[in-house]
C-alpha positions as CSV (number, residue, x, y, z in Angstrom):
1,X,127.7,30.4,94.7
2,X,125.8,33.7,93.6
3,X,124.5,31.8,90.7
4,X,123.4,28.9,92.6
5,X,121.2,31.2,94.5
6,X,120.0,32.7,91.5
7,X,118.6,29.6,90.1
8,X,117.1,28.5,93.3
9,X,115.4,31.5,93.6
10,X,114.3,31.3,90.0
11,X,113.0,27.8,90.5
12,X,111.6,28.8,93.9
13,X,109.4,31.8,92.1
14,X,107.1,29.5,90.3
15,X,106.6,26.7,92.5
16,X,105.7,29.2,95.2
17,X,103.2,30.9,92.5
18,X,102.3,27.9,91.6
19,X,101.2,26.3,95.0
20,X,99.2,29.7,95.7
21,X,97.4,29.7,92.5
22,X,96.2,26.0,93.4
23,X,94.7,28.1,96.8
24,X,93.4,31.0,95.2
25,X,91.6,28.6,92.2
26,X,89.9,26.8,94.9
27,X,89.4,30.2,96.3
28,X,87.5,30.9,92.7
29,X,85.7,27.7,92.9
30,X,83.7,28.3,96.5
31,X,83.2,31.8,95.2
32,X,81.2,30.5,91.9
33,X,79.6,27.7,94.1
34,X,78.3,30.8,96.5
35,X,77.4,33.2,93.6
36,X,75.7,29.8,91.6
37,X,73.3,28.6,94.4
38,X,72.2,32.6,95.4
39,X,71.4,32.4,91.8
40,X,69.8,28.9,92.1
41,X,68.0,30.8,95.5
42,X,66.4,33.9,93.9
43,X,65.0,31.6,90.7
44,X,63.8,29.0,93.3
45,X,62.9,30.6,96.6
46,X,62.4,33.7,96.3
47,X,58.7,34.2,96.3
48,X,57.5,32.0,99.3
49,X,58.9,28.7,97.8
50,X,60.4,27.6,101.0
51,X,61.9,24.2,101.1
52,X,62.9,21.6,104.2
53,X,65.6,19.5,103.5
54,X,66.2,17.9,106.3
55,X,62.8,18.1,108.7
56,X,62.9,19.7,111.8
57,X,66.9,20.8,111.1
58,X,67.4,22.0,107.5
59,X,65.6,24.6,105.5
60,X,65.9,26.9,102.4
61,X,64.4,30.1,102.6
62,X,65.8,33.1,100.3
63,X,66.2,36.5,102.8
64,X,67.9,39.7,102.2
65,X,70.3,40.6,104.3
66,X,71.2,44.6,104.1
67,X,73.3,44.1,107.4
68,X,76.6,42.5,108.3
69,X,76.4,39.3,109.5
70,X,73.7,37.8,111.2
71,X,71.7,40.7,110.2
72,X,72.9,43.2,112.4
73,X,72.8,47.1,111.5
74,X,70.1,46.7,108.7
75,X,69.4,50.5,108.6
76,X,72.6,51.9,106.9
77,X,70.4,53.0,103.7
78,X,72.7,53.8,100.5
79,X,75.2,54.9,103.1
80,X,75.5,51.5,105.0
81,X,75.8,49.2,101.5
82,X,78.8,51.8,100.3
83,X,80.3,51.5,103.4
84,X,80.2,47.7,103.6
85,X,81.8,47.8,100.0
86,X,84.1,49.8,101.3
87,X,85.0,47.7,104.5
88,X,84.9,44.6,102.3
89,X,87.3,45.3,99.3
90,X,89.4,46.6,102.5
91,X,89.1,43.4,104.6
92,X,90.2,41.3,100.9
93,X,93.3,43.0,100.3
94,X,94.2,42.5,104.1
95,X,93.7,39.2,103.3
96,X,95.3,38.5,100.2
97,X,98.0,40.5,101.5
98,X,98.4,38.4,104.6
99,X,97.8,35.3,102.0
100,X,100.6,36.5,99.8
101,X,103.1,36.8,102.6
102,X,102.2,33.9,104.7
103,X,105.0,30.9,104.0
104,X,104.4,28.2,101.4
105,X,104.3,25.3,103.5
106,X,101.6,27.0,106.1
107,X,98.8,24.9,104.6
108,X,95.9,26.1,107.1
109,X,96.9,30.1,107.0
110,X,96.8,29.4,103.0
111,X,93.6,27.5,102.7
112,X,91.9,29.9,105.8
113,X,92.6,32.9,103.5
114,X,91.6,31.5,100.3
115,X,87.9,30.7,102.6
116,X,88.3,34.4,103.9
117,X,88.8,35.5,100.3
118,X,86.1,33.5,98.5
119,X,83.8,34.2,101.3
120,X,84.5,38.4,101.4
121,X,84.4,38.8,97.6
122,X,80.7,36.1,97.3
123,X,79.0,38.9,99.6
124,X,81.0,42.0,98.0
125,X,79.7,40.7,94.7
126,X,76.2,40.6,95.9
127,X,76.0,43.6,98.2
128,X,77.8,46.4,95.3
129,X,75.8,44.6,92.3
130,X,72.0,44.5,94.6
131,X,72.6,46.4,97.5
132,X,71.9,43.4,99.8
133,X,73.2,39.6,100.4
134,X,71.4,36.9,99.7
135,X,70.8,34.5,102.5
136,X,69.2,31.1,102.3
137,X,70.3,28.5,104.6
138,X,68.8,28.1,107.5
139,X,70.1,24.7,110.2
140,X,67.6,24.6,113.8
141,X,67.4,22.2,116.6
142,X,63.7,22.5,118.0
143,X,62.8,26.3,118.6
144,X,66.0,27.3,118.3
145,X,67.3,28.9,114.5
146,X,70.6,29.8,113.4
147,X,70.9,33.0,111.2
148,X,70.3,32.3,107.8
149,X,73.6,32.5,105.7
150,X,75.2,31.3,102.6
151,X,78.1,29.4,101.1
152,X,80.2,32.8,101.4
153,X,79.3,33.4,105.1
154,X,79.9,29.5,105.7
155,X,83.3,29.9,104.0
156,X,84.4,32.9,106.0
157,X,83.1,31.2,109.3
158,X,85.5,28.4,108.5
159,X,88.1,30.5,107.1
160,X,88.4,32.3,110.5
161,X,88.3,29.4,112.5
162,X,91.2,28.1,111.3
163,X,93.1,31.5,111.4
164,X,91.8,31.5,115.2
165,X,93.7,28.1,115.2
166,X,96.0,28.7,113.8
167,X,96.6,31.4,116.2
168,X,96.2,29.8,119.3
169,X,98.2,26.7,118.4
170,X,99.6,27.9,115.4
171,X,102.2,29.1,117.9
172,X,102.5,26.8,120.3
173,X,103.5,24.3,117.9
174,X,106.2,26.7,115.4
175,X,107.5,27.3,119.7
176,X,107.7,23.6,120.0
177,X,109.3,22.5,117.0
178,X,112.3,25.4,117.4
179,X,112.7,24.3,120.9
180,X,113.4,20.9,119.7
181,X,115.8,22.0,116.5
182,X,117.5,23.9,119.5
183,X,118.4,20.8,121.8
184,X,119.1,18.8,118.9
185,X,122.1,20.4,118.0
């Protein structure tokens, strides 16, 4: 019986790797999409090259952001972008931590963190190697404009929606399902 459990735990091991290195690859992917079009951005719209994609709704225009999102608390100087750093490299270990330990089956928790980690470690990149983040996305209905953001604010936005979901009903549902195994038996 011990060895049973030995071998199912040494099969488990690398399927369970294995099914979080598919996350944390797409993880990788988003993150090079992000870093690729602020790349794309700087070359192309950088100085006054603005572009509508979709008139009246979608535009490109390359900003840079020295704040946290939405551009809040721009005036941190050298101090502000090393404690962002700081704050950021925190808030991805939390996550990959939390990633690491969340169950293999928990799809949305696995695919939110792998948003939350592309997303943190796009804007690390950019705010360690220039001091700012690149913005360059801007959606607007009339009068009305959204911040401007990026793939990496985009993919932590999403990221923590589904963690906020997951939370809310997340819960409900794991409550649900244990209630029925209960009165099944």
């Amino acid at each position: 019986m011990v060895t049973s459990e030995r071998q199912e735990r040494s099969i488990a091991l690398p399927t369970r790797l294995g099914w979080r290195m598919g996350y944390l690859l797409a993880s990788f992917g988003i993150y090079m999409v992000d870093q690729s079009t602020k790349a794309w951005a700087v070359r192309a719209l950088r100085f006054g090259e603005d572009r509508s994609i979709v008139r009246g709704f979608l535009d490109l225009i390359y900003m840079e952001n020295r704040g946290i999102a939405f551009g809040q608390l721009q005036e941190g100087g050298a101090f502000g972008r090393w404690f962002f750093v700081v704050l950021a490299s925190a808030a991805a270990v939390a996550v990959f931590y939390y990633f690491v330990r969340t169950p293999r089956n928990d799809d949305r928790v696995l695919g939110a963190c792998a948003l939350l980690l592309a997303g943190i470690l796009g804007n690390l990149t950019d705010r360690a190697r220039l001091g700012h983040v690149i913005d360059f996305i801007v959606f607007h209905v009339g009068s009305y404009h959204w911040p401007t953001f990026n793939v990496a604010d985009a993919s932590i936005t999403i990221g923590a929606l589904l963690l906020a979901y997951d939370l809310v009903f997340g819960s409900r549902r794991k409550t649900v399902v244990s209630e029925q195994l209960t009165t099944d038996h």
